[in-house]
PAZAPA-4460 file (N, C-alpha, C; in steps of 0.05 Angstrom, whole numbers, plus 32768, in hexadecimal, padded with zeros to 4 digits):
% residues 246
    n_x    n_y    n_z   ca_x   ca_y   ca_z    c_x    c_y    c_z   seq   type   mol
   8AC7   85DE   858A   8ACD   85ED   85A3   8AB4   85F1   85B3     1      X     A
   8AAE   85E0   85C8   8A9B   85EB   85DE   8A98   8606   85E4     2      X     A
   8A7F   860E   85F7   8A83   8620   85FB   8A8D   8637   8612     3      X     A
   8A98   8620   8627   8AAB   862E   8639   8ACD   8632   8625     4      X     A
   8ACF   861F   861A   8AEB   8625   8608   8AE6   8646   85F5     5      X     A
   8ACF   8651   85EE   8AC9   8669   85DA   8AC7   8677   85ED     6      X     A
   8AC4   867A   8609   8AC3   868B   861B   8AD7   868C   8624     7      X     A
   8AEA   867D   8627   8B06   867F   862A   8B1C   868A   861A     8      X     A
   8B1B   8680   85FB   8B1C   868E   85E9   8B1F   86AF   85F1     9      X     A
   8B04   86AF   85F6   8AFB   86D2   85E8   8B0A   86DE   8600    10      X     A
   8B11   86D6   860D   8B1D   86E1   862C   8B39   86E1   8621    11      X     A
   8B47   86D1   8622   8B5C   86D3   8619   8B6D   86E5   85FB    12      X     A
   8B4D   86E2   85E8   8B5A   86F7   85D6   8B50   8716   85E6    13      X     A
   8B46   871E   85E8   8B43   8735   8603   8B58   873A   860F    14      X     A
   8B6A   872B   861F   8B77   872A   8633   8B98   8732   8616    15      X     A
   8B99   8723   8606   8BB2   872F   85FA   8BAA   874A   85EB    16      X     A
   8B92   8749   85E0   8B8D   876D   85D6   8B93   877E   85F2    17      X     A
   8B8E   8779   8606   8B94   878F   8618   8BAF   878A   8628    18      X     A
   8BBC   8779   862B   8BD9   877D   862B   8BEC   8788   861F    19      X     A
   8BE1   878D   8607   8BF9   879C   85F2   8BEA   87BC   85F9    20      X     A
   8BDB   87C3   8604   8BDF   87D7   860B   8BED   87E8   8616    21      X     A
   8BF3   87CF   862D   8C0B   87E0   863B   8BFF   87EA   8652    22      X     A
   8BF9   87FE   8652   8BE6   880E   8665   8BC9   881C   8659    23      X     A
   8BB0   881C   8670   8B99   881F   865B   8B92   8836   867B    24      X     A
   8B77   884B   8676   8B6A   8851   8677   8B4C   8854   8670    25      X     A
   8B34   8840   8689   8B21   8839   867A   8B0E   884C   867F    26      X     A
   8AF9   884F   8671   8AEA   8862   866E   8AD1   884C   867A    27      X     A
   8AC3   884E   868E   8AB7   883E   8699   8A99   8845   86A3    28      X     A
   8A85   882F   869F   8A63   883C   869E   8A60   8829   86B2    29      X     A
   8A6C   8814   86BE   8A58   87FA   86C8   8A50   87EB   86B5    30      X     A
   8A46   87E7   869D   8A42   87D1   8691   8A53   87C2   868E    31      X     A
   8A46   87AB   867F   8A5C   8794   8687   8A6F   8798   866C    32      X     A
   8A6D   87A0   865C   8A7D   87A2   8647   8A9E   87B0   864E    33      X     A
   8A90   87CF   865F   8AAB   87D8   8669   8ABA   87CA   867B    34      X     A
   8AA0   87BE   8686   8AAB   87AB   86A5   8AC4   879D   8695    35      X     A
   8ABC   8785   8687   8ACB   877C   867B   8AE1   8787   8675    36      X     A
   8AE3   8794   8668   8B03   87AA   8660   8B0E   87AF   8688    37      X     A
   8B06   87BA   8689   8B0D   87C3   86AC   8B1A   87A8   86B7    38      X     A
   8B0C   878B   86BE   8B16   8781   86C5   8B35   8775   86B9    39      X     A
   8B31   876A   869D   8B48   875E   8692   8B62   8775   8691    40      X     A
   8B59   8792   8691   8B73   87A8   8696   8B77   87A5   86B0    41      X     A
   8B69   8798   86BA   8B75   879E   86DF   8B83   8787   86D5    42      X     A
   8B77   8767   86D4   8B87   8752   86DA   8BA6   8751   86C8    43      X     A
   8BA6   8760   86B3   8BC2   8762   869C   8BD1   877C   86A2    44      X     A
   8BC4   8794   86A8   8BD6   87A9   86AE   8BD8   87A8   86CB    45      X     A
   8BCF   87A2   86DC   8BCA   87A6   86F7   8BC3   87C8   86FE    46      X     A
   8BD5   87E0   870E   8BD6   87F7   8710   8BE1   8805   86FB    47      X     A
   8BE3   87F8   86E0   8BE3   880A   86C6   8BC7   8804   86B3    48      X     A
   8BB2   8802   86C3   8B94   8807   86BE   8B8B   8813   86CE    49      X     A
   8B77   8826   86CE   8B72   8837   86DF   8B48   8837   86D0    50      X     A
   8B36   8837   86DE   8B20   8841   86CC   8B13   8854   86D5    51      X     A
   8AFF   8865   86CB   8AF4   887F   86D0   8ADF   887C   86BD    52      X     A
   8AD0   888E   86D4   8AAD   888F   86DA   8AA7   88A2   86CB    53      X     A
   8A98   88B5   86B7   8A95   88C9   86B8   8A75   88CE   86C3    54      X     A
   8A7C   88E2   86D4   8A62   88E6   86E9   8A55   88FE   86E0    55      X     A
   8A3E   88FD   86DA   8A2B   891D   86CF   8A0F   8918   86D9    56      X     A
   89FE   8928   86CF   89DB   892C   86D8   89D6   8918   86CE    57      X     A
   89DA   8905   86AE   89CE   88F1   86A3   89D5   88E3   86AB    58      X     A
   89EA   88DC   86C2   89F1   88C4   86CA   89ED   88B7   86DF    59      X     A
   89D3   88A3   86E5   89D0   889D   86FE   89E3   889B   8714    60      X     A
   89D6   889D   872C   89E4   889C   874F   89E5   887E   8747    61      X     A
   89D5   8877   8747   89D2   8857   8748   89EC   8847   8738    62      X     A
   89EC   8850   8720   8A04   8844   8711   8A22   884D   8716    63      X     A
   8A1F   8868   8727   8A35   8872   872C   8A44   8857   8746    64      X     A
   8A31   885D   8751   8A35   884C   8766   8A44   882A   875E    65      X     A
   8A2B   8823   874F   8A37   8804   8747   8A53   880A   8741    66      X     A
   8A62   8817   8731   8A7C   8825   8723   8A88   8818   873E    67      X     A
   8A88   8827   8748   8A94   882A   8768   8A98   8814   876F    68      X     A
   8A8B   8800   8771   8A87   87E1   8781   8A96   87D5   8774    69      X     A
   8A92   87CD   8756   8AA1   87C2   873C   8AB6   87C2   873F    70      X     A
   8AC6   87E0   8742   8ADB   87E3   873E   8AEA   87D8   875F    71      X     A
   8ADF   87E2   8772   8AE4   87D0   878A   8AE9   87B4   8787    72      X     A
   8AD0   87AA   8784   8AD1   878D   8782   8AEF   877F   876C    73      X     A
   8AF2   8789   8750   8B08   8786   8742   8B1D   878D   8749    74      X     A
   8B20   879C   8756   8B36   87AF   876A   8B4F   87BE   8751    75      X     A
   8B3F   87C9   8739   8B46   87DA   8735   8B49   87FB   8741    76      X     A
   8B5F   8808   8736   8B5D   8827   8740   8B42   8837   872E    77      X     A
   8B3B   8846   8736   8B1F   8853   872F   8B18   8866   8732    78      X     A
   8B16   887D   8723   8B13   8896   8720   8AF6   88A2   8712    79      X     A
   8AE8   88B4   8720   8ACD   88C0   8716   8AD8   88DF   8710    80      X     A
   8AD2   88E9   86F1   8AD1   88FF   86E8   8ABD   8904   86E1    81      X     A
   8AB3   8920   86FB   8A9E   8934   86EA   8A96   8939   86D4    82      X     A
   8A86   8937   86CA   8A86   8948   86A9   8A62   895C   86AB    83      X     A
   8A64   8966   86A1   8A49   8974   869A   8A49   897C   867C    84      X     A
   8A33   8963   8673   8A24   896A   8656   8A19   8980   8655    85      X     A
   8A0A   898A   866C   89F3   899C   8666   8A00   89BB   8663    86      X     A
   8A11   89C5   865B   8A1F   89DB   8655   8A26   89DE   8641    87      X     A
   8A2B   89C5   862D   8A2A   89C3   8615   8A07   89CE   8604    88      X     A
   8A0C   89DE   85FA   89E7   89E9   85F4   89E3   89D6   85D3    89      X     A
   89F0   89C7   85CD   89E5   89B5   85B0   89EA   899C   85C8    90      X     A
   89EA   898F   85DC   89E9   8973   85EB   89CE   897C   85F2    91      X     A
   89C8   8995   8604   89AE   8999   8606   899A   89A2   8601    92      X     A
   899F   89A2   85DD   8988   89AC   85C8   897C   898D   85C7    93      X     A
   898B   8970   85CA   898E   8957   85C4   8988   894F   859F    94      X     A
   8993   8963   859E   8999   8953   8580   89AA   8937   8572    95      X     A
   89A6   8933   8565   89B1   8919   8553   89C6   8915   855D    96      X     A
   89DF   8929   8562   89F9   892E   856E   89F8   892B   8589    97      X     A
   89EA   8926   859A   89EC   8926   85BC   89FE   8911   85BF    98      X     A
   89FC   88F8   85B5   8A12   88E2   85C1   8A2D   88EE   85BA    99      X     A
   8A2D   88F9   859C   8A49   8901   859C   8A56   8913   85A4   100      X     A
   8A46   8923   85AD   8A47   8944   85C6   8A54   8932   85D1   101      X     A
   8A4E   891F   85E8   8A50   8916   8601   8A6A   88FF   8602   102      X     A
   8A6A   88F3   85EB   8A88   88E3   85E9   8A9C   88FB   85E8   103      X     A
   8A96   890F   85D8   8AB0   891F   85CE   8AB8   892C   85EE   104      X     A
   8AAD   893A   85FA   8AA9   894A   860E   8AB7   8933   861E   105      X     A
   8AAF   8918   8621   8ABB   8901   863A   8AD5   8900   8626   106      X     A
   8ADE   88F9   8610   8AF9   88F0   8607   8B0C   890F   860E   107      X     A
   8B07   8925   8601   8B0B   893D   8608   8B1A   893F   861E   108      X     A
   8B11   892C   8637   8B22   892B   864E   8B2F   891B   8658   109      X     A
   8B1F   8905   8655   8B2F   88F0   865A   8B50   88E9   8649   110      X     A
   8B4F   88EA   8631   8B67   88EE   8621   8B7C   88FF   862B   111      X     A
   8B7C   8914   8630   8B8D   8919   8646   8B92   891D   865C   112      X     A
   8B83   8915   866C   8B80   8904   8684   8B96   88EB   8681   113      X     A
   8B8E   88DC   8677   8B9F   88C3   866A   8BBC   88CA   866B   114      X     A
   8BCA   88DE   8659   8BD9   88DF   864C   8BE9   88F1   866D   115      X     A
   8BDB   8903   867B   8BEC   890D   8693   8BF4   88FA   86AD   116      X     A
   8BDE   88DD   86AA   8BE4   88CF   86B6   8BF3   88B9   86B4   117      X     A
   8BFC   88BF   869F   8C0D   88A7   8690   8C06   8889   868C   118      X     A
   8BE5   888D   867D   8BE1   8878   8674   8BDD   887C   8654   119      X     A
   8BE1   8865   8643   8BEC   8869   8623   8BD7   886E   8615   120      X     A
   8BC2   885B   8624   8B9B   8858   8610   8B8B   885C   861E   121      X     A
   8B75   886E   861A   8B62   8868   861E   8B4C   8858   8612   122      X     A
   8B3B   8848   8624   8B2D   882E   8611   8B10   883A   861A   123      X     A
   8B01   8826   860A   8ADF   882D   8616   8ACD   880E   8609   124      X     A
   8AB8   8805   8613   8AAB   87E9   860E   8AA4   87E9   85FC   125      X     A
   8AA7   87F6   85E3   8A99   87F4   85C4   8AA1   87D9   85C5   126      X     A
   8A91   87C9   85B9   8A8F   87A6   85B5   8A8D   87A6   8593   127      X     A
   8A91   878B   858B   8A86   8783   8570   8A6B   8788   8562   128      X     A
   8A51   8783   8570   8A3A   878F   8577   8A32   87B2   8571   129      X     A
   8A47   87B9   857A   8A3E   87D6   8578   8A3B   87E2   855D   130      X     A
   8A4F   87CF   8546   8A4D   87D9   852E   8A3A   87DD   8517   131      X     A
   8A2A   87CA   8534   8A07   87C9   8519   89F9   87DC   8528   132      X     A
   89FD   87ED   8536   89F7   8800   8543   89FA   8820   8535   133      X     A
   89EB   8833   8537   89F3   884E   8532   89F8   885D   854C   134      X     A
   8A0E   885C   854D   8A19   8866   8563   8A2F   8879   8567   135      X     A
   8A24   8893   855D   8A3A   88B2   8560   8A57   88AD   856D   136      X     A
   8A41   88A3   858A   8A58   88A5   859C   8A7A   8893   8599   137      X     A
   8A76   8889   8582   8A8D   8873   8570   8AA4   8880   8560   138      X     A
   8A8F   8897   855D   8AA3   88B2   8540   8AB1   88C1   8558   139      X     A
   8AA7   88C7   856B   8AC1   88D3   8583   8AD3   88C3   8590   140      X     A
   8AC7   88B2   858D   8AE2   889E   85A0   8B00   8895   8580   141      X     A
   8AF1   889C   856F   8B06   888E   855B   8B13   88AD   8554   142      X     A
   8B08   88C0   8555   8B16   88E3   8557   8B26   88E3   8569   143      X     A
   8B23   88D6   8585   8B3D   88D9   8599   8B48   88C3   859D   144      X     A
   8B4C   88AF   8587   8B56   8897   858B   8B51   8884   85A3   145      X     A
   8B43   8888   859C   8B3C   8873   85C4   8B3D   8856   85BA   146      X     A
   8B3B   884B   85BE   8B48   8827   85BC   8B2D   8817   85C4   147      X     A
   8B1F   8804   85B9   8B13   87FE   85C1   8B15   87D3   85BE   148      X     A
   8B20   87C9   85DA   8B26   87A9   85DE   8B10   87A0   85D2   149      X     A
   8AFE   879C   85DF   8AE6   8787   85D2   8AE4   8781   85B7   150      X     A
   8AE8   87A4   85A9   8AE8   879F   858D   8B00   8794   8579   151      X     A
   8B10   8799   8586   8B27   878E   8583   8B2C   8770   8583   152      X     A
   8B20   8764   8597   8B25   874D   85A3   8B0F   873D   858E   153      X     A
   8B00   874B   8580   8AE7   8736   856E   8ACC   8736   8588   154      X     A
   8AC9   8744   859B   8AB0   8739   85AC   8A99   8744   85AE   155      X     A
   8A84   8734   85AB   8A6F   8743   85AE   8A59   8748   85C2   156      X     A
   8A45   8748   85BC   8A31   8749   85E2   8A35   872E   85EE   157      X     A
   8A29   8716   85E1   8A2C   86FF   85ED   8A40   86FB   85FD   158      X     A
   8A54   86F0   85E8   8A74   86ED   85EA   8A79   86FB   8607   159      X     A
   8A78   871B   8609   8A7A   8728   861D   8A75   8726   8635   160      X     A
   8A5D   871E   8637   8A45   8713   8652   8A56   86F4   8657   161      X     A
   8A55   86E6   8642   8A64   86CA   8646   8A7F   86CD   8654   162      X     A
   8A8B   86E1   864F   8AA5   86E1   865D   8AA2   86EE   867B   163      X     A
   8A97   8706   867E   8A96   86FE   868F   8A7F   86FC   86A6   164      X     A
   8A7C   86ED   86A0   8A6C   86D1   86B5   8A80   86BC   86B9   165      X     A
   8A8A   86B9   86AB   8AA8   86AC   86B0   8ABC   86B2   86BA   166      X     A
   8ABF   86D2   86B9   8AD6   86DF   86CF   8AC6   86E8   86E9   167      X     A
   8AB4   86E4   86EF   8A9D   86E1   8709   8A94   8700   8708   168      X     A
   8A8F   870E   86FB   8A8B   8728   86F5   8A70   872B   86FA   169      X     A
   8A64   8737   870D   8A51   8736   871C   8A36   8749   870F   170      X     A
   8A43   8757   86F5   8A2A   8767   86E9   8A36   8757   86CC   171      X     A
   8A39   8738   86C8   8A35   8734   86B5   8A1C   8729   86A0   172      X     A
   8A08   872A   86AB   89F0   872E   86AA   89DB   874B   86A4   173      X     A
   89EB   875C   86B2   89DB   877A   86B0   89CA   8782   8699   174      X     A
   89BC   8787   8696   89AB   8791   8684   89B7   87AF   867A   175      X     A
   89B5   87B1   865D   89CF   87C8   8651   89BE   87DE   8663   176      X     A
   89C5   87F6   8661   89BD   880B   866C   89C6   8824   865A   177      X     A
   89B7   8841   8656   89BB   8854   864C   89BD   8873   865E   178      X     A
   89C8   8881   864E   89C3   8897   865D   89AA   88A9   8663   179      X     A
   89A4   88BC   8677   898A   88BD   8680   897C   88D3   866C   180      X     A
   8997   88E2   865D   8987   88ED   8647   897D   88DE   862F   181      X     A
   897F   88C5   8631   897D   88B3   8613   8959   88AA   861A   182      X     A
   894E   88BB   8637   892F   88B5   863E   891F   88D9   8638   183      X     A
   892E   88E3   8627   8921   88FA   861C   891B   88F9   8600   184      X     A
   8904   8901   85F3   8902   8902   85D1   8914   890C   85CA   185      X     A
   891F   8904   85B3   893C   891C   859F   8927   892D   8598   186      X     A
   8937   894D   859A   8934   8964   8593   891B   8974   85B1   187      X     A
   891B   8967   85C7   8911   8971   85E7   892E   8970   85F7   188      X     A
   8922   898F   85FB   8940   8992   860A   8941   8983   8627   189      X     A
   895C   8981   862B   896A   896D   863E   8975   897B   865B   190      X     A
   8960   897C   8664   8961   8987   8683   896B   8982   8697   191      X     A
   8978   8997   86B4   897D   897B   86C5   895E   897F   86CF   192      X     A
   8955   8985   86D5   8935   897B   86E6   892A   8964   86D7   193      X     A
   892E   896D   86BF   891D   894D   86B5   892F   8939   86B5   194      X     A
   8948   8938   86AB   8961   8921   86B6   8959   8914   86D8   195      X     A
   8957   8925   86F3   894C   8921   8702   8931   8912   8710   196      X     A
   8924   891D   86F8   8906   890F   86FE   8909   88ED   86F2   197      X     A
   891A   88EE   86DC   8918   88D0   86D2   8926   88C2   86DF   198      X     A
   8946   88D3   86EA   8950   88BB   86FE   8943   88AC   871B   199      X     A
   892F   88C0   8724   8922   88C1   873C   8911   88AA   8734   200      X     A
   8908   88A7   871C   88EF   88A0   8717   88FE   8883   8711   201      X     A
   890C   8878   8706   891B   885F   8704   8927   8850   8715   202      X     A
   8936   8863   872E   893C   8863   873C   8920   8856   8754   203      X     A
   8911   885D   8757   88F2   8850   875C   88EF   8836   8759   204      X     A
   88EC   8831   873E   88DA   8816   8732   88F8   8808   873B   205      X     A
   8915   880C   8740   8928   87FF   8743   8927   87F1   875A   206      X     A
   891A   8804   876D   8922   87FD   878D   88FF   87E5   8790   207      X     A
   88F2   87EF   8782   88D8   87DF   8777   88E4   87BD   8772   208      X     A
   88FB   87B8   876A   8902   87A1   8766   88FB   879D   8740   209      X     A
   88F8   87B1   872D   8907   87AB   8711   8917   87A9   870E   210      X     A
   891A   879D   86F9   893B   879E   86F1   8941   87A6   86D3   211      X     A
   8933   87B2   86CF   8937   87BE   86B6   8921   87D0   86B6   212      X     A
   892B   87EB   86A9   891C   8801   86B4   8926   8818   869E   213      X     A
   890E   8824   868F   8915   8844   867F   88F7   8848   868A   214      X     A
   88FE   8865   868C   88E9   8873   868E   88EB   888B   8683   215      X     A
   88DE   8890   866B   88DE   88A1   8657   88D3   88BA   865B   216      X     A
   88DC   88D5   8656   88C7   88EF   866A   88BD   88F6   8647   217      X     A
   88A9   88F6   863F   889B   88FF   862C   8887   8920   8634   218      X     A
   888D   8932   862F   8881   894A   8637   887C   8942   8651   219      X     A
   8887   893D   866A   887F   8943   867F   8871   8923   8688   220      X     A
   886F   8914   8671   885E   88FC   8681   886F   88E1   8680   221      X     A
   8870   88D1   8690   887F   88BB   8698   8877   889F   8686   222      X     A
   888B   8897   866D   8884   8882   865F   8895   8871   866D   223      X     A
   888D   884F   8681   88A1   8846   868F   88A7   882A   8679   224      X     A
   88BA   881D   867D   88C4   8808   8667   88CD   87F8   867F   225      X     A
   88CE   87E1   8687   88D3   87C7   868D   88DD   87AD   8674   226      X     A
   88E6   879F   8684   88F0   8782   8672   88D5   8778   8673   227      X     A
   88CF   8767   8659   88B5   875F   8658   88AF   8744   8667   228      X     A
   88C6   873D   8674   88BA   8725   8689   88B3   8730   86A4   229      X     A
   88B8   874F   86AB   88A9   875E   86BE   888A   876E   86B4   230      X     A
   8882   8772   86A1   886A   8784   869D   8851   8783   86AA   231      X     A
   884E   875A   86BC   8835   8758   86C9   8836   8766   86DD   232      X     A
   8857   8769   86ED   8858   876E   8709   8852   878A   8705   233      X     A
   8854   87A2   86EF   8858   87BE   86ED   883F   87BF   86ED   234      X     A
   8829   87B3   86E5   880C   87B4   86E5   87FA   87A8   86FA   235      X     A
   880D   87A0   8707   8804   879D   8722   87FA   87B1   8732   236      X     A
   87DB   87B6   873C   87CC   87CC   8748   87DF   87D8   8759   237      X     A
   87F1   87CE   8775   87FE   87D9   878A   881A   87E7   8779   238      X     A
   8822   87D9   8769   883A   87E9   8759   882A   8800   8747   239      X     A
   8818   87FF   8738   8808   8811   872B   8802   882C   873F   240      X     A
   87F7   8821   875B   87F8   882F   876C   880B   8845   8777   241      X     A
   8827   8832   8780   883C   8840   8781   8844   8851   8770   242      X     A
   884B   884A   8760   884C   885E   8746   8846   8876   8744   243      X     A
   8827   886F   8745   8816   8891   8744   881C   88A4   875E   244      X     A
   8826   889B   8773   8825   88A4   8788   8842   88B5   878B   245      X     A
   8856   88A6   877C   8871   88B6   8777   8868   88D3   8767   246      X     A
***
């Protein structure tokens, strides 16, 4: 089997895991992983897919935004729910438990959200991939049953990106992304001023023309991370410049 036939494949087993759904509710970040789920529930459920944003202090304007376009462009229906981590006081001690604070707190609502809008599942982009992963946020989604296609379907990061680039999915390429508290040490508490200062600060080197971007707040001081086929341009005196001047 070539490998437009395994990309075809993987689309198609995707496409019958999420038809037997029935109706889905996606839980949606902009990456391409959810993208993926988002699109093939639009193309098989049509208006019995619906996906949603959850919008908070850790969650960039920037990515909120892409959400927005995505879901445009796919011409799914699209919903942003508020949430606020930071009221939870163990999300903002950031202990070991913060991802699973923050899934439970997002499933918490969305689940019945789902269920008043009369959709049957809620899904989310856990992939094949994720399982070599330690990842909390996996033990909440399986506490509120949330459904997850990709894993279902056998797919993993590749596979994922391969598909869609093939369904013309325009962040199938994107570089993964995290939340803005995942640029704090565990066990420094999780602020919005410092949430702010790192999105500001990424938000920067973005409009700078990187494309891949953490910027870590360590006591107050700015550790920045680039893809390493950018590091000459970040050491570049006039960007070095800029920088200091923010």
């Amino acid at each position: 089997m070539n490998d437009l036939s395994q990309h075809t494949a993987a689309v198609e087993r995707l496409r019958e895991v999420v038809s037997r759904l029935g109706s889905a509710l996606i839980a949606f970040s902009g990456g391409i992983d959810s993208t993926l789920v988002v699109k093939l529930a639009h193309d098989t459920l049509g208006d019995r897919a619906l996906a949603v944003t959850a919008d908070s202090a850790t969650f960039p304007a920037l990515e909120l935004d892409l959400t927005r376009q995505l879901c445009r462009d796919i011409g799914v229906q699209h919903m942003i729910h508020n949430t606020d981590q930071l009221r939870d006081a163990e999300f903002v001690r950031n202990t070991v438990t913060r991802c699973y604070r923050c899934k439970t707190d997002l499933y918490s609502a969305l689940v019945p959200l789902a269920r008043r809008l009369g959709f049957a599942h809620v899904c989310d982009g856990t992939h094949l991939d994720d399982l070599d992963d330690d990842r909390p946020g996996m033990k909440a989604a399986r506490e509120y049953g949330v459904r997850s296609p990709l894993l279902e379907a056998g797919l993993g990061k590749d596979a994922i990106r391969a598909a869609g680039r093939l369904l013309g999915l325009s962040n199938w390429d994107k570089p993964a992304a995290a939340c803005l508290s995942s640029r704090i040490p565990r066990g420094e508490l999780i602020t919005l001023s410092r949430l702010k200062r790192i999105e500001a600060a990424e938000a920067f080197l973005l409009s700078e023309g990187f494309r891949q971007v953490r910027v870590r707040d360590h006591a107050g001081r700015a550790r920045v991370e680039v893809a390493q086929d950018e590091l000459d341009r970040l050491f570049q005196p006039v960007i070095g410049d800029r920088i200091t001047l923010r």
